[in-house]
C-alpha positions in Angstrom: 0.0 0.0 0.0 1.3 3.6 -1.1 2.4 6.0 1.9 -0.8 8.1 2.6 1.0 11.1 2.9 1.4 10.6 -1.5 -1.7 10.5 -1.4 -2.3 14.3 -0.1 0.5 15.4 -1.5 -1.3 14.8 -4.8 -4.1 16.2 -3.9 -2.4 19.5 -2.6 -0.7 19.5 -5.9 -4.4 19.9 -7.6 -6.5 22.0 -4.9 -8.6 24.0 -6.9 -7.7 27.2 -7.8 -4.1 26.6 -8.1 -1.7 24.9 -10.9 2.4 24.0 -10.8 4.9 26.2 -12.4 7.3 24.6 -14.7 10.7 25.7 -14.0 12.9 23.4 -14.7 14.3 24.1 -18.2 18.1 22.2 -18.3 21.0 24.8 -18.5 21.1 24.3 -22.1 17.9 25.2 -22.1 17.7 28.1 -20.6 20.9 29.3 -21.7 19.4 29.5 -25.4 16.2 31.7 -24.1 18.6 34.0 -22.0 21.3 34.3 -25.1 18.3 35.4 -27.3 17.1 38.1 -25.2 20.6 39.2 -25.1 21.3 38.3 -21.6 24.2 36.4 -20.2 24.0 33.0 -19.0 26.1 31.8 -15.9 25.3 30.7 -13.0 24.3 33.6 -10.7 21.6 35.2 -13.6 20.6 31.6 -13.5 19.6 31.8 -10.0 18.7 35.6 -9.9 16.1 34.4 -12.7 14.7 31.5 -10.8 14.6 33.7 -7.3 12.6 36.2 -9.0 10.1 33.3 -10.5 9.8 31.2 -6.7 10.0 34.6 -4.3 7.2 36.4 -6.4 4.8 37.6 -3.5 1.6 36.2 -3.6 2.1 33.1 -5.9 1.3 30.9 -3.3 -2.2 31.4 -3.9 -2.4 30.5 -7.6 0.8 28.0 -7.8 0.5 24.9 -5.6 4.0 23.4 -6.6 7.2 24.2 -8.7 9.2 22.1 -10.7 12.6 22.5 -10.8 16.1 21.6 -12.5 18.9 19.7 -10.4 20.9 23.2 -10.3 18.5 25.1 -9.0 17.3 23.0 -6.5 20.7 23.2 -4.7 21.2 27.0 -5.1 20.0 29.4 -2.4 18.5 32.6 -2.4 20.6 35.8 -2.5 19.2 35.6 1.5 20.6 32.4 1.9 17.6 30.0 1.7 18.0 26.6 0.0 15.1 27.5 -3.1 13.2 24.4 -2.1 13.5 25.4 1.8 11.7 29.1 0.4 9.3 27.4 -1.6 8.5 25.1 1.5 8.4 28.1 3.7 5.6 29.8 1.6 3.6 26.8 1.4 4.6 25.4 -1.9 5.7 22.3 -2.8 9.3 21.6 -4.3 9.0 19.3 -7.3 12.4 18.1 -9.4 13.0 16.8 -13.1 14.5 13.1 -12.7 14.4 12.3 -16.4 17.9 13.0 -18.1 16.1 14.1 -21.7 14.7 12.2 -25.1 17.5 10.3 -27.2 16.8 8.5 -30.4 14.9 5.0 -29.8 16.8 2.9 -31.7 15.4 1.4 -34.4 12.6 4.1 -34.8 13.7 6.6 -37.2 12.3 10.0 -36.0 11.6 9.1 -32.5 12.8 9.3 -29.3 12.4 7.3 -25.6 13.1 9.4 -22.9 16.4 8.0 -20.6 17.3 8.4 -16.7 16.2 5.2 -15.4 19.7 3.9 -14.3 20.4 5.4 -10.7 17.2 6.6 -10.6 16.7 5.0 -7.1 19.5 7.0 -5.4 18.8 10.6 -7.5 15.2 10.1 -5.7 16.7 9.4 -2.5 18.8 12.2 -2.5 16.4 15.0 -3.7 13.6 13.5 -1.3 16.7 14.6 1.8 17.0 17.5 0.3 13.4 18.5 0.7 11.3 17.4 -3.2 8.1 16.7 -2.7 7.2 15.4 -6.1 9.0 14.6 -9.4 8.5 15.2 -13.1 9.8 12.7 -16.3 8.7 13.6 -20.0 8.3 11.7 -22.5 7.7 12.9 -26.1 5.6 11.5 -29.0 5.6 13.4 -32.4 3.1 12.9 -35.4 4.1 12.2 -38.8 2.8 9.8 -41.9 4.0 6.9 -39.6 4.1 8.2 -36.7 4.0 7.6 -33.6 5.0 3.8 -33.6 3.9 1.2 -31.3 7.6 0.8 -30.9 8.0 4.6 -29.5 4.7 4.2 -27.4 5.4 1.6 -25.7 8.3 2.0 -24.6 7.8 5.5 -23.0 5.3 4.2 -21.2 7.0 1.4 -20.2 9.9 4.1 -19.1 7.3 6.2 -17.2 5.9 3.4 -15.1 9.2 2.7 -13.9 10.3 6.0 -13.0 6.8 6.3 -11.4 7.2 3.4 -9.4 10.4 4.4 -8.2 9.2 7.1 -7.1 6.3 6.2 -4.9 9.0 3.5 -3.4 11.0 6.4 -2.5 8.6 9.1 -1.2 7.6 10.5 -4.3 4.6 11.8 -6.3 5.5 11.5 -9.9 3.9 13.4 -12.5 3.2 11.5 -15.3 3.9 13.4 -18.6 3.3 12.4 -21.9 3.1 14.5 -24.6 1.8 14.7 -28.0 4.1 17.6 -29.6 2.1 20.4 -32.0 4.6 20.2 -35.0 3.2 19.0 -38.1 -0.1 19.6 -40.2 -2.0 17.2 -38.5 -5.4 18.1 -37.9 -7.5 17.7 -34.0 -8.9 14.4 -35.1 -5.6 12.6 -35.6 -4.2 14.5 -32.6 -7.3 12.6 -30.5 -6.4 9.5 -32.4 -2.6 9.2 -30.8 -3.0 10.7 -27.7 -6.1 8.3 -26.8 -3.5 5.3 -27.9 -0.6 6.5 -26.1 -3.0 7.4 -22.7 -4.3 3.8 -23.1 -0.9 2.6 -22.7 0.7 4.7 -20.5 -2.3 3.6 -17.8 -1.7 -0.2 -19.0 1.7 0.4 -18.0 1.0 2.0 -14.9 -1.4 -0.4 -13.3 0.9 -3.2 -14.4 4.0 -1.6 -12.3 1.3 -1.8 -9.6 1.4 2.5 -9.6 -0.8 3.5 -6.9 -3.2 6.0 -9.5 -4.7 8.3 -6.3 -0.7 9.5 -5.4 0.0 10.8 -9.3 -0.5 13.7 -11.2 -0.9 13.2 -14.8 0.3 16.3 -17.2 -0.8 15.4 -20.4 -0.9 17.6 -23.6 -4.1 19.1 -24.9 -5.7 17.5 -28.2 -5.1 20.5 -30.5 -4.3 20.2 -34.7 -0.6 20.8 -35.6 0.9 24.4 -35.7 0.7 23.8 -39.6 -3.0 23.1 -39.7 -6.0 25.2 -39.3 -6.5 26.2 -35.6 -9.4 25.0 -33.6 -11.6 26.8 -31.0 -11.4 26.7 -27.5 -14.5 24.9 -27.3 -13.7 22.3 -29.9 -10.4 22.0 -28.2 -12.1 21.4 -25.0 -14.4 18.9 -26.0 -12.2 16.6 -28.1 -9.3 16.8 -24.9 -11.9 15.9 -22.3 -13.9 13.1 -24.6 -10.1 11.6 -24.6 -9.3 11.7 -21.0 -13.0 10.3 -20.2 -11.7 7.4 -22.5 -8.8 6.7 -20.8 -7.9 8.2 -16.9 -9.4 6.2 -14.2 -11.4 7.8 -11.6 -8.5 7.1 -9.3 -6.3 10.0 -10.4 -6.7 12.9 -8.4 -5.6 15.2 -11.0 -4.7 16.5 -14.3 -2.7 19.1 -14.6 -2.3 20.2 -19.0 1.2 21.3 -20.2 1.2 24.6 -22.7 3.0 22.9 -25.0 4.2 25.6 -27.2 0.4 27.6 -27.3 0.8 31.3 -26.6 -0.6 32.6 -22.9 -3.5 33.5 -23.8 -4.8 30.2 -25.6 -3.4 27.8 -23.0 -5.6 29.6 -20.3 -8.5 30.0 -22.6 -8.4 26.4 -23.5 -8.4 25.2 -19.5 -11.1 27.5 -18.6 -13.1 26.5 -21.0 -12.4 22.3 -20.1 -12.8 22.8 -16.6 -16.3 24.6 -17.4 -17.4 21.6 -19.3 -18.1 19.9 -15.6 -18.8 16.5 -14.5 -15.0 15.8 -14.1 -13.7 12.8 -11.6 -10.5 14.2 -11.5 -9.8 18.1 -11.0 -8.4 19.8 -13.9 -5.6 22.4 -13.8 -2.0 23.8 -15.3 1.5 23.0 -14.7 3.1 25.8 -17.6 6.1 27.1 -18.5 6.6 29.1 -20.9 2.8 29.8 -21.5 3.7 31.8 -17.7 7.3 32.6 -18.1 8.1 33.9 -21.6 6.7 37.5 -20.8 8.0 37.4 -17.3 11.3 36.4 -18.6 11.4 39.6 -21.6 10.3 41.6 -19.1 13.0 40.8 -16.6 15.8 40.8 -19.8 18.9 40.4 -16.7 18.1 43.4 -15.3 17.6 43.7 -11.4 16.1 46.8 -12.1 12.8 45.3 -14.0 12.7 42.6 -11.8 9.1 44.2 -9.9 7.7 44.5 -13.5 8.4 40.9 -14.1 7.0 39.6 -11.0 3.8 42.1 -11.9 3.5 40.0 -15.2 4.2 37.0 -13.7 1.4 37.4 -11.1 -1.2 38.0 -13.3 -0.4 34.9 -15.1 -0.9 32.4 -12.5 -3.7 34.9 -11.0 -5.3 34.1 -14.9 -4.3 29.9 -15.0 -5.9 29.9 -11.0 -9.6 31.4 -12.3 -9.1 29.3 -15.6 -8.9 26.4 -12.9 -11.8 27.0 -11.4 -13.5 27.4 -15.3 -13.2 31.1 -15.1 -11.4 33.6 -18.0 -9.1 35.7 -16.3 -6.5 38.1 -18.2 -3.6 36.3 -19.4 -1.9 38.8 -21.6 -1.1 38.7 -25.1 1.2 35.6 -26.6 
C-alpha cells in the first residue's frame, strides 16, 4: 500500500484554484532563451532568474508546486535560503526533473524514448533529503505519416511506469507526462487519435507496475491540430481533450494538470477554462506551464535587477489568470 502522505500530496498539488509552475528548463535550455534576449547566462543570472520566479509575492495562492532543474534546486536565495527550503516556507511544494532528456529510440527513425532510469533510485533518495516533494519525467511522441510507432509508445510508457514506481517506493509523487508535440499539419482528429492510444498505454503500463493511481498527477498535452493546420476553438479544443481523457484516466487519479505545449498565454488559459467549465470531471483539472507563464515574465525581466518588480507584476497575473481558468473562469492572461 502507497504512503498516505502521497496521497495528499497529490491532492495538494491539484487544490482547486491553483496549478504547478514549470521551471525546470536544463542549463542548455535556458541558456538558449537568455542568449536570445541578449542576456548572459552563468550561474548567478541563472539563480537571480529563478529567485525572482519562486520569491514572487503572492504566488502561493495561484501556484501549488514548482518544478525545478537539479541546479536550481541546490542553489540558495541571494538571503541564503535553499530554493526548495523558500518554496516550503511559503507553502509550496518543491518538485524536481529526474528524467535526463529524449534520445533517439533505436530502431525508430524519428523518434525518441526518454532516458534516466539507471540510478534513478538513489537521485530520488537524495532529492527527497533535500526537501522534493514530487517529481516530473517527460516523455515525447511526435506525429508524422508513420508516426508515432507502437515501438515509440510503448516503450515511454514502459519508461514512465518505472520511473513512477520508483518514485512512490522512495517518497515521491511523480507526475506522469506524456506528450503529444504540436509540430506537423496534423489536424485535432488525428491528434485525439494518438493521444487516446498513447493514454491507453501509458495507464496499461502503470497499473501493471502496480502504480498507486490516487498519489500521481498526470500532465498530459491538450488534443489541438498541428501548428501547420487550421486552428481550432477553444470549445472544440475542450471537448475533443476531455472526450479523450473520459476514455482513458481512471477515476482514481486525483488530478490532471495540462502542459502549454508551445500555445501562446493566452490560448493555453482560454483552453483550460473553457475544459474545466465543461463539468462532471472525476479528477480536478488544472496547469502546470512554462513558458505559456514565463516567456513574458522572462522579456520583461531581460537580466536586469532593475525590472525585476515589472516581471514579477506579469508574472502574477499569469498564475492569478491559470488559477480562475482552474476554477473554469477567464481571467486576463496577456497577449502571446
Amino acid at each position: 500500500m502507497t504512503d498516505p502522505d502521497l496521497r495528499e500530496t497529490a491532492a495538494a498539488m491539484v487544490r482547486p484554484g491553483t496549478g504547478i509552475l514549470a521551471a525546470d528548463e536544463s542549463v542548455a535550455t535556458i541558456t538558449s532563451r537568455f542568449e536570445a534576449l541578449g542576456i548572459e547566462s552563468n550561474e548567478d543570472t541563472r539563480r537571480a532568474y529563478r529567485e525572482l520566479l519562486v520569491g514572487a509575492p503572492g504566488i502561493e495562492a495561484h501556484i501549488s508546486g514548482v518544478i525545478l532543474f537539479d541546479e536550481t534546486f541546490r542553489q540558495s536565495s541571494a538571503d541564503g535560503v535553499l530554493i526548495p527550503e523558500l518554496l516550503a516556507k511559503r507553502g509550496i511544494l518543491p518538485g524536481i526533473k529526474v528524467d535526463t532528456g529524449a534520445k533517439p529510440l533505436a530502431g525508430a527513425p524519428g523518434e525518441t524514448v526518454t532516458e534516466g532510469l539507471d540510478g534513478l533510485r538513489q537521485r530520488i533518495a537524495d532529492y527527497r533529503a533535500l526537501g522534493a516533494r514530487f517529481a516530473k519525467w517527460r516523455a515525447v511522441l511526435s506525429i508524422g505519416d508513420d508516426r508515432p510507432t507502437r515501438r515509440a509508445v510503448v516503450a515511454n510508457a514502459h519508461a514512465l511506469a518505472r520511473y513512477a514506481a520508483l518514485c512512490q517506493e522512495g517518497g515521491l509523487v511523480p507526475i506522469v507526462e506524456p506528450e503529444v508535440l504540436m509540430e506537423g499539419d496534423h489536424d485535432a482528429e488525428r491528434c485525439q487519435e494518438v493521444t487516446r492510444n498513447a493514454l491507453t498505454e501509458v495507464f496499461a503500463q502503470l497499473q501493471l507496475a502496480d502504480v498507486d493511481l490516487a498519489a500521481i498527477v498526470l500532465k498530459p498535452s491538450m488534443v489541438l491540430p498541428g501548428k501547420g493546420a487550421p486552428s481550432a476553438s477553444s470549445d472544440t479544443v475542450a471537448a475533443a481533450t476531455v472526450e479523450c481523457l473520459r476514455a482513458t484516466v481512471p477515476d482514481t487519479v486525483p488530478g490532471i494538470t495540462f502542459l502549454s505545449g508551445g500555445q501562446s498565454p493566452s490560448s493555453a488559459t482560454e483552453h483550460l477554462a473553457a475544459m474545466v467549465g465543461l463539468g462532471g470531471h472525476p479528477w480536478t483539472l488544472s496547469f502546470s506551464y512554462g513558458r505559456a507563464i514565463q516567456d513574458d515574465v522572462l522579456r520583461t525581466w531581460g537580466g536586469d535587477a532593475a525590472k525585476s518588480d515589472a516581471a514579477r507584476a506579469i508574472l502574477l497575473e499569469r498564475v492569478r489568470a491559470n488559477g480562475a481558468a482552474a476554477l473554469g473562469r477567464v481571467g486576463v492572461a496577456g497577449s502571446g
